[in-house]
C-alpha positions as CSV (number, residue, x, y, z in Angstrom):
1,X,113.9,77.5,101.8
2,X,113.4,74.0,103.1
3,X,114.8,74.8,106.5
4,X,111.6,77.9,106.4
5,X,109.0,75.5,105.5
6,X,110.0,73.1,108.2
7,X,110.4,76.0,110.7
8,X,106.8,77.0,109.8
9,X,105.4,73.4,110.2
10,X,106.7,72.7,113.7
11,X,105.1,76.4,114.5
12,X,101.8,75.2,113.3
13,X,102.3,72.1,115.5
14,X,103.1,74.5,118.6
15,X,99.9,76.7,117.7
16,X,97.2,73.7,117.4
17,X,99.3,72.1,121.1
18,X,99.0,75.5,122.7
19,X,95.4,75.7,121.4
20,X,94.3,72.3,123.2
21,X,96.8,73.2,126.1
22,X,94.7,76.2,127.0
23,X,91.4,74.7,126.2
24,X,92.0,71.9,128.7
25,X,93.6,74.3,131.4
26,X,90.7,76.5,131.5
27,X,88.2,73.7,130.8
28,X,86.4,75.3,127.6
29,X,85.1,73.6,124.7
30,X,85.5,76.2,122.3
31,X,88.4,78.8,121.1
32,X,89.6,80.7,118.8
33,X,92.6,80.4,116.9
34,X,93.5,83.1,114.2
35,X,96.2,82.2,111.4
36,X,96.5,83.2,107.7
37,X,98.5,82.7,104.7
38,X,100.5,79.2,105.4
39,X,99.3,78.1,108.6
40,X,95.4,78.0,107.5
41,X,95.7,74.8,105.7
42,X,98.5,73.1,107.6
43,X,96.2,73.4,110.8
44,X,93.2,72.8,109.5
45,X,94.9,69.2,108.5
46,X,96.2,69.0,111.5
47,X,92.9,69.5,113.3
48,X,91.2,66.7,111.4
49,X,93.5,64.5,112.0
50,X,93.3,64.7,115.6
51,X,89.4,64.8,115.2
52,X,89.1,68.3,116.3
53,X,86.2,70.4,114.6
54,X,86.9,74.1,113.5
55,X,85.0,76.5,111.5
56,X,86.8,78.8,109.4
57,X,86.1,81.9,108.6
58,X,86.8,83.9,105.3
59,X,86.9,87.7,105.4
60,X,86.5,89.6,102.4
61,X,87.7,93.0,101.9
62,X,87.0,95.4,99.2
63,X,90.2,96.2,97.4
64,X,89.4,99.5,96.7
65,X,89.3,100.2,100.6
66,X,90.8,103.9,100.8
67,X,92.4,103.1,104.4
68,X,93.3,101.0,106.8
69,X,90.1,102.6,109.0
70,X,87.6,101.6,105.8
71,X,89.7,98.2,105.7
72,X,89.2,97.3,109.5
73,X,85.3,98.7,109.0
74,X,84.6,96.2,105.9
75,X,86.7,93.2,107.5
76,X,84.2,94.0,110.9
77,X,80.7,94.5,109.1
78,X,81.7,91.1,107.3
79,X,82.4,89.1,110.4
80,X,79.1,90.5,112.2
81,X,77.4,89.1,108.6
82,X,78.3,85.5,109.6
């Protein structure tokens, strides 16, 4: 399980160094990077430390959605909300 967790960490360092890669090769200031479960926190720390601000966004879902269609309709009218 080690061997996973240390797998995981040197893809969250690959994700944040393709983020900045991209930002600087097409001379942006902002993008968006989408992760979940494990990676959310691991970035984040990862962006602090380099002093890189984010903004994270929470979706909530109603767990009685009946389908993926009402799922994907919720998690949409709750990004549009923030």
């Amino acid at each position: 399980m080690e061997k996973f967790y240390t797998f995981v960490n040197q893809r969250n360092m690959v994700m944040v160094n393709n983020l900045l890669k991209g930002i600087e090769e097409k001379s942006k200031e902002i993008a968006v990077l989408i992760v979940g479960g494990y990676h959310t926190r691991r970035i984040k720390d990862i962006l602090r430390a380099k002093g890189i601000s984010y903004k994270e966004i929470l979706v909530k879902t109603a767990n009685n959605a009946k389908s993926r269609i009402e799922s994907k309709e919720i998690y949409l009218k709750s990004l549009k909300k923030q």
